[in-house]
N, C-alpha and C positions, 0 to 999 in steps of 0.2 A: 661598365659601372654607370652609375645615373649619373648624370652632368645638374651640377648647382647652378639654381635658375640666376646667378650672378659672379661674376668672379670671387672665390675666397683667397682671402692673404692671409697668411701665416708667416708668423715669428716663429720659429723654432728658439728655443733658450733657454738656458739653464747656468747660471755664474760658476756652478759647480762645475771643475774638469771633467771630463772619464767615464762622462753620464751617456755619449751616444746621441749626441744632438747632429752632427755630419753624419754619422749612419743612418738616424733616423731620415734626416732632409730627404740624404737622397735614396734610399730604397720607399721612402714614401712617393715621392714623388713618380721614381719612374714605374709603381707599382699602379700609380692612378694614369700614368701616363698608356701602360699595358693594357691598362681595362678600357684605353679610348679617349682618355680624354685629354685636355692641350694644359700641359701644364709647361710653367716659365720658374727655374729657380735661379736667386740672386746668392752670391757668393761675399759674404761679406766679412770671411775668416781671411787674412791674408796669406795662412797657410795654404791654401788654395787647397783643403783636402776634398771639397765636396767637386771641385773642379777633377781634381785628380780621378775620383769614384767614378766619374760620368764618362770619361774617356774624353776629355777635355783638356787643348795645351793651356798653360797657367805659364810658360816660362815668363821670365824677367821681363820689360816692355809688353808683355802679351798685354791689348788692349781689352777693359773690361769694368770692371764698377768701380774701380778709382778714376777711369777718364770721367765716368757716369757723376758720379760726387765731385770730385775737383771743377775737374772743366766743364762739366755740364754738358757732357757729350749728350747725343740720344739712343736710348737703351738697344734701339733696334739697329744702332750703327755698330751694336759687338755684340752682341746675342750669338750663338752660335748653338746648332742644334747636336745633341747629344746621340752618342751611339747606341746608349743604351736602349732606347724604347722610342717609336713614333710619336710625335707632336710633343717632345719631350725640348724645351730650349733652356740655355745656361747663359749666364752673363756669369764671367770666369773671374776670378782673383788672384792675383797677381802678387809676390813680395812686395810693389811698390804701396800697395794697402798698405803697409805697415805704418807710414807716416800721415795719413789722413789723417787721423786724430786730429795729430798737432796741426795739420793744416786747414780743419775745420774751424778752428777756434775760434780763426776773426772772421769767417764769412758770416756773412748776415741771412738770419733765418735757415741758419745751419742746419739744422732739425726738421727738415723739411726739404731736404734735395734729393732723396731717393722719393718722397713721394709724387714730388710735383715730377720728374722723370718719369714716374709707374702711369701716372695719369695720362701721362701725352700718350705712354706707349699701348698702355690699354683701349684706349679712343679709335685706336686703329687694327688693332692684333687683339681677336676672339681668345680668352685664354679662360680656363676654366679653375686653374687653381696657383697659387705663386707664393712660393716657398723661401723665405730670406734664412742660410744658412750663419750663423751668428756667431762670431769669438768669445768666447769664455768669459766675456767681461760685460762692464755696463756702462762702456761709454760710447761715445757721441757715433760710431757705428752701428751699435745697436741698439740706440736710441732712435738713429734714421731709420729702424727696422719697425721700431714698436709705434711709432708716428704713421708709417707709410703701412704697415696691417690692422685689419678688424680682428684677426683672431690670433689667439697667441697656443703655441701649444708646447708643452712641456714632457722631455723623456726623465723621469728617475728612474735612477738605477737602484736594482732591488738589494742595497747592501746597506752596513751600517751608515750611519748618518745621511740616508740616503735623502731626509728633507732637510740636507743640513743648505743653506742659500736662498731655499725657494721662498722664507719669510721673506728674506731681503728682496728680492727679485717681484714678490705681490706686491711692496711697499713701493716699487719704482712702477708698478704695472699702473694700482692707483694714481702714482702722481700725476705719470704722463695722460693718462684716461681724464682727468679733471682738468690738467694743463693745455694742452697739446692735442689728445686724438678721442672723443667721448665717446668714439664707436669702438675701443678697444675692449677686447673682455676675454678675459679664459676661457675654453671651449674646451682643450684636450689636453688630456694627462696620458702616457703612454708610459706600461712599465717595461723595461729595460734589463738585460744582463739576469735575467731569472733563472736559475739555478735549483730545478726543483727537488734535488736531493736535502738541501738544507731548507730546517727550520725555520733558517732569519728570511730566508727571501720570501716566507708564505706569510712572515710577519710581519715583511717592512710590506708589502703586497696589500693586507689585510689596515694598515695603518696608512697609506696612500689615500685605501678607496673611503677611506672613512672620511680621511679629510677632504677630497673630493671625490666624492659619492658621484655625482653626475657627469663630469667631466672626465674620468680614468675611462680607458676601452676596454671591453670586457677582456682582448688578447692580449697575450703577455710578450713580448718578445725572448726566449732563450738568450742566454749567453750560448755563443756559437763560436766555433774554429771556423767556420766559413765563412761567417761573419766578417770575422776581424783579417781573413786570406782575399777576401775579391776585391779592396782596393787597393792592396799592393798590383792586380792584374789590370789596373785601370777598369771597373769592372761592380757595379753593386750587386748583392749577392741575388738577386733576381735572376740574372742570366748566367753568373760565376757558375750557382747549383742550384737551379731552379726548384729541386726535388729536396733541399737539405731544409730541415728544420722552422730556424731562422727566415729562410726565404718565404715559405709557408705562413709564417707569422707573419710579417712584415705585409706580404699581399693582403693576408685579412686584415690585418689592420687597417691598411688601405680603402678595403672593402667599406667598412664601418665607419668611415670616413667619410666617403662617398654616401652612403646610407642616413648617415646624420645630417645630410645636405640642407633637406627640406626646411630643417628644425632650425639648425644654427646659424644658416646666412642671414648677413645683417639686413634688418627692416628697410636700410637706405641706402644701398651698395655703391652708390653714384659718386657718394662721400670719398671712398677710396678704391671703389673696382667699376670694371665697366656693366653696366646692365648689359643681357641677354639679350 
């Protein structure tokens, strides 16, 4: 796959549950990692399930972006590379995530400790794309996500209410983008859980692309049994069944990701990724 002439960050998010934002993360990721290129994801659900996908331990103490946020570890003191795919690294999450929040609250310039850690570690480690997997919610973790990336990319799933959040979720993209990080912006829309025997999902599909037209990938991801089976195997469906469906999609996706390189890396990457 073509390598971006600068590192890209991505927020994966979505407030909405159920939507495929940890599936997405990591079969993106090690789907671009497949095609060659060095990609780094942050684990910033303290369910640890994108840890868990990657074939990554996550148990309790396991060191990883709660030392990174609290104590100010350095990202490359717990990185750890992933089984799934070559030049493929994880910074794993832990249960003890669960309490950052609260323990965010009185550090000063709290909104800013996953990025000033991304900087150090890019300064030194080639990385080509870095992926912040994000908990279902909009606080001060996934505010450290959308501060510390330039692109934000978005899975809806193609069912009812399927843009039910993502108002809310552009209204928080704006604030921080004027507050906080002006090189943040929408890039990618990816659809989700498509189901193309029924009606609604060609609708909610066809209602997506309209409201981002430029942004949606042309590939759609299936809803998939295989899917939702390779991370109980520790295992994203790239390698679970390389040949099934979903996994097919998910690569292209990838693809088109990598292809849209040229277009959507940001004008000033220095701001938050390392130059080439």
């Amino acid at each position: 796959m073509p390598a971006p002439p600068a590192t890209r960050t991505f927020v994966v998010a979505n407030q909405k549950g159920g939507v495929g934002k940890t599936t997405t993360s990591v079969n993106l990721a090690a789907g671009l990692a497949l095609g060659g290129l060095s990609v780094l994801l942050i684990d910033l659900d303290p369910q640890g399930n994108a840890s868990t996908a990657l074939g990554v331990d996550h148990s309790p103490g396991t060191p990883g972006t709660y030392e990174v946020l609290i104590g100010g570890a350095a990202i490359e003191s717990h990185v750890v590379p992933s089984t799934e795919a070559p030049h493929l690294m994880v910074l794993p999450a832990s249960i003890d995530l669960a309490g950052a929040e609260i323990e965010l609250v009185s550090v000063v310039a709290r909104e800013n400790r996953l990025l000033r850690a991304l900087r150090t570690y890019l300064a030194d480690h080639h990385v080509d794309y870095v992926f912040f997997d994000c908990p279902p919610s909009l606080g001060l973790l996934t505010l450290n996500a959308l501060v510390a990336a330039t692109e934000i990319l978005i899975p809806i799933q193609c069912e009812y209410y399927a843009l039910e959040g993502v108002s809310q979720l552009m209204r928080t993209i704006n604030l921080v983008k004027g507050e906080l990080n002006p090189d943040l912006r929408l890039s990618t829309v990816l659809l989700t859980m498509f189901d193309a025997r029924t009606r609604l999902a060609a609708q909610v599909a066809a209602e997506v692309r309209t409201h981002f037209a430029d942004e949606t990938l042309p590939t759609v991801i299936p809803r998939s049994v295989r899917i939702s089976e390779a991370p109980s195997y520790g295992q994203t469906v790239l390698t679970y069944h390389p040949d099934s469906a979903g996994a097919v999609s998910y690569l292209r996706a990838a693809q088109e990701i990598a292809v849209r390189a040229a277009d959507l890396t940001p004008t000033t990457p220095s701001t938050n990724g390392a130059p080439r």
